[in-house]
C-alpha positions in Angstrom: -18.7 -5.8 12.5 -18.7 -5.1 8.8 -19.0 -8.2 6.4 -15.9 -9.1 4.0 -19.1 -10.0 1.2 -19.1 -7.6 -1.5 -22.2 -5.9 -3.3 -20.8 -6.6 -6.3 -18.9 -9.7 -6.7 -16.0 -8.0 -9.4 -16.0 -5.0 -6.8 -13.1 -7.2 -5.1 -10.9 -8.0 -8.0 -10.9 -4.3 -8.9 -9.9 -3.0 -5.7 -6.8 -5.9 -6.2 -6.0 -4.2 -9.1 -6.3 -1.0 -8.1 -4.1 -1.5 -5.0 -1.3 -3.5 -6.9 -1.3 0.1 -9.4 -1.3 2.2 -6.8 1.8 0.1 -5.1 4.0 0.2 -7.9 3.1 3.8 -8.5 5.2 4.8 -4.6 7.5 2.0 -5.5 6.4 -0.9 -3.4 6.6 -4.5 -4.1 3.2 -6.0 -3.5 2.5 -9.7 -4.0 -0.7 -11.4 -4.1 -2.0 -12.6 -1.4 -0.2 -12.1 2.2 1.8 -8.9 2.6 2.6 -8.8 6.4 6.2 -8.1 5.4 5.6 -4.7 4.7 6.2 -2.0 6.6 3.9 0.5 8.0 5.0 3.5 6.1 4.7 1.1 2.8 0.9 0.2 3.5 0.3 3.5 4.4 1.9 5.2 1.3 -0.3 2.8 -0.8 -3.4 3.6 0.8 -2.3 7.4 0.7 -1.9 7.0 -3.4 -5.4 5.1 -3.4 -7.1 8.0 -1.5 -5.3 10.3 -3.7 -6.9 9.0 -6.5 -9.8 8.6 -5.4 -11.0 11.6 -3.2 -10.1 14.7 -5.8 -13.6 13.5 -8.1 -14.9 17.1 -7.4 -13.7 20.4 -5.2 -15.1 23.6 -4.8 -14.5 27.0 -2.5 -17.8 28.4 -0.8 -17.4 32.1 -0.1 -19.5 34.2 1.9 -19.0 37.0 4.4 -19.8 37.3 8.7 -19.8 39.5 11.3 -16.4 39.7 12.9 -16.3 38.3 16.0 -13.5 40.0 17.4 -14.2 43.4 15.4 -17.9 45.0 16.1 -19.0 46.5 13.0 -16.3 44.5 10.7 -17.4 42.1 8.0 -14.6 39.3 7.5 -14.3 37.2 4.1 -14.6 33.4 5.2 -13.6 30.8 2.9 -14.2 27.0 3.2 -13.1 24.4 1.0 -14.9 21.2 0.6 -14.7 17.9 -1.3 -17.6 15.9 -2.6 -16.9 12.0 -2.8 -19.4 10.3 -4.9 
């Protein structure tokens, strides 16, 4: 089980405010404290905006070239895409 203590104690204010932007960013009403009246798609869209945010700090496309394996003698371009989340 993972422990509600935080490495560093203002980490937990920040994500507060964080979450309260991203909520009134998709238009959701967000109170401190409880917010069991929300619905699911609500939550979700705010956690959606925070990963939004969050996940795009750097993209790239790796490019190399393989061997088909349907083709013999056929070299295919392959493309990947990947995100690094620091």
């Amino acid at each position: 089980m993972a422990s509600k203590k935080n490495v560093v104690p203002e980490a937990r204010e920040a994500l507060n405010r964080f979450k309260m932007e991203a909520a009134s960013e998709v238009g959701v009403n967000l109170k401190q404290g409880y917010n069991g009246d929300l619905t699911s798609r609500q939550a979700g869209s705010i956690g959606g905006q925070m990963v939004k945010k969050i996940e795009p700090i750097r993209t790239g496309l790796k490019k190399f070239r393989r061997q088909s394996r349907v083709l013999p003698k056929h070299i295919n371009q392959i493309e990947y895409e990947y995100s690094l989340i620091l």
